[in-house]
N, C-alpha and C positions, 0 to 999 in steps of 0.2 A: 396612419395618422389618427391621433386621438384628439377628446376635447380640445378644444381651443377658442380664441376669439369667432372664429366665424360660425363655428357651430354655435357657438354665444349670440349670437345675431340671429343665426336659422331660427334658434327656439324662439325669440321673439319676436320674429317676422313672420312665424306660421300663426301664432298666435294672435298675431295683429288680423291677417287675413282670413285666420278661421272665423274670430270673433264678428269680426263685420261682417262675415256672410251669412252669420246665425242670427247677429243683434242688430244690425242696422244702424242706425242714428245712435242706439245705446253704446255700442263698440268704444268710439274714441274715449269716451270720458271713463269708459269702465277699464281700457286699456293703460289710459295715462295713472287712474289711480295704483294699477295693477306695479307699475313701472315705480312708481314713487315709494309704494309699499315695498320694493324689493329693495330699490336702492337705500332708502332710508335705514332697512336692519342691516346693508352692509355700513353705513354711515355709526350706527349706534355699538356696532361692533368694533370699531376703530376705534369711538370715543372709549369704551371700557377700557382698551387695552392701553390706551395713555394714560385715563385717570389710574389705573392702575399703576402703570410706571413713573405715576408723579407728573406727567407732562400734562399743560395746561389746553387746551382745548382754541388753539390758535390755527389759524390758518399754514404757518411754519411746520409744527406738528403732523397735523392734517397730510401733509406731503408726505411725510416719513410714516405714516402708519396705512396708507392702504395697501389694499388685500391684494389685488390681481398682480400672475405672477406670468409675466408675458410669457407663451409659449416657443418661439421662438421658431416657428412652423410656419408662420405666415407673415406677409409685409408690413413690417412695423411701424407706429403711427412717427410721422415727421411730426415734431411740436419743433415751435418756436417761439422762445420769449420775448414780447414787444414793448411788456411794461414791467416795472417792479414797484414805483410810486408814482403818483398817488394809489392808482389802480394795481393791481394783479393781472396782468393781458398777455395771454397765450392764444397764438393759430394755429390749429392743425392744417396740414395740407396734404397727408396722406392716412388713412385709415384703416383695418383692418375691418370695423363693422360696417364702415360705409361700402367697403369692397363688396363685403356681401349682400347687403340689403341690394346695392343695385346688382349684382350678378343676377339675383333674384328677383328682380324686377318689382323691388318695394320700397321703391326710395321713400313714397308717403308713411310708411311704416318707421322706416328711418327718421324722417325729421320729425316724427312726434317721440321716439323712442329719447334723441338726441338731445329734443327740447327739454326734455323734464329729468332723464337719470342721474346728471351728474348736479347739478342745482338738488334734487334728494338728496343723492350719497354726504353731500356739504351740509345741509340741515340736519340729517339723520348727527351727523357729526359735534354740530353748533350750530342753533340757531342764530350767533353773534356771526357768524360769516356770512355775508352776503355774496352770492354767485348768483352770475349773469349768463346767459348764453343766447345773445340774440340772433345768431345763425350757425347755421353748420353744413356742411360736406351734403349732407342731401337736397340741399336747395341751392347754395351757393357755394363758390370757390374753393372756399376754405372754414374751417370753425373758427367762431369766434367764442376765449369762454374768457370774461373776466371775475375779479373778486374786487372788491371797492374796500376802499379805505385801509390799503396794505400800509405803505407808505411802509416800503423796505427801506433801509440804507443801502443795501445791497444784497444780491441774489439770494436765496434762502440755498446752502449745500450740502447740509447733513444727509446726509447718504440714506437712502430709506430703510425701514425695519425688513431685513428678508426674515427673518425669523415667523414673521405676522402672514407671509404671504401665502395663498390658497393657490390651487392648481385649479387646472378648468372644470376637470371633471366637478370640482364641487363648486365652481363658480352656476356650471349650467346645470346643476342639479339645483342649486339654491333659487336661479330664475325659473324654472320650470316647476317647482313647487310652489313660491309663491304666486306666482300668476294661478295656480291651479287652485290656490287659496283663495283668492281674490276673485277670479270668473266664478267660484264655485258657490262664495259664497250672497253673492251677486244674481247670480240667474241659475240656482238651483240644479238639480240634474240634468238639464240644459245647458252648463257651465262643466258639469263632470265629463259631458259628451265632447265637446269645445278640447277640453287637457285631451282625455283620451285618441283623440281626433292627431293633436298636434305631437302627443309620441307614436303614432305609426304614420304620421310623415317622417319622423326623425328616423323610427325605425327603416324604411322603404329607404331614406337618402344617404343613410350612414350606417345602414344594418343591424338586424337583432342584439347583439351582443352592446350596442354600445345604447340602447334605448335600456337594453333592460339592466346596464347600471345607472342612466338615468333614474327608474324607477327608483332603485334603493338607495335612495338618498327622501323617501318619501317622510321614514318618519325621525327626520332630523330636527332638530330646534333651530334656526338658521337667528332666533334672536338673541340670542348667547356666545362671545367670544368662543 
């Protein structure tokens, strides 16, 4: 087994737990920005590719242009749509990153990671969408994510762009470098310690070969389509 969602979680759940054992009180806020920063260039990298193909930067769009290209390796998230208008309202009730965070025993890594990534990816996107996400899978039942002021007529079906979608290998290569951006340049070679730290846990839980293509994904642009 290679990348995938849960090794997508691992990276960001060592990183949650190395950080707070280095930074203390610093950790959460240096984390959640770390998380918004990632999400938001895969958000800006969406929007390129529809202004490019003439698509207008709507929450409809939005749908059809993200990256992740489910692996199909692991238990796939149950979504259920609860609203269409006035609001946007979807529940998750099964997850792949929640799986992991709690296998690993970070569910608090989880609900901060949950609280902020996908509310980025939607602004990195459009600032005109508003997303909400007042609970999720690591504190309670189920996720809750809405978007306000949809006011569909009816369900949004256009089929998504597979053309656009990424494999994991470069989804967790693109999280693990910018977090490595972001600690690093936040608390200095104390922060280089922190990445370095968090790929020989990956290495140790998913062996040499799949850390050190992690690595070479270091000197990617992840802000460019």
């Amino acid at each position: 087994m290679g990348f995938n969602e849960k090794t997508h979680a691992y990276i960001a759940a060592r990183y949650y737990v190395r950080m707070r054992d280095a930074f203390g009180e610093r950790a959460q806020p240096a984390f959640i920005h770390a998380v918004q920063y990632y999400a938001g260039q895969r958000g800006r990298r969406m929007a390129q590719r529809a202004i490019r193909d003439g698509r207008p930067l709507t929450h409809a769009t939005f749908l059809q242009y993200g990256e992740l290209k489910m692996s199909g390796e692991v238990t796939p998230n149950a979504v259920e749509v609860k609203s269409i208008a006035p609001d946007y309202v979807i529940h998750i009730t099964a997850c792949p990153w929640h799986e992991q965070f709690s296998e690993m025993g970070c569910l608090e890594a989880g609900a901060v990671y949950c609280r902020y990534v996908d509310e980025a990816l939607c602004r990195g996107f459009s600032p005109d969408i508003v997303f909400q996400a007042p609970q999720n899978l690591n504190t309670s039942p189920y996720c809750v994510q809405r978007v306000l002021g949809t006011n569909y007529a009816q369900r949004p079906d256009d089929p998504p762009k597979t053309e656009y979608k990424k494999s994991f290998d470069y989804h967790c290569g693109h999280l693990y470098w910018s977090f490595h951006e972001v600690v690093s340049a936040i608390f200095g070679s104390e922060g280089e310690k922190v990445s370095a730290a968090v790929l020989e846990d990956l290495a140790e839980a998913y062996g040499r070969e799949m850390a050190d293509a992690l690595a070479a994904w270091r000197h990617t642009d992840f802000n460019i389509c």
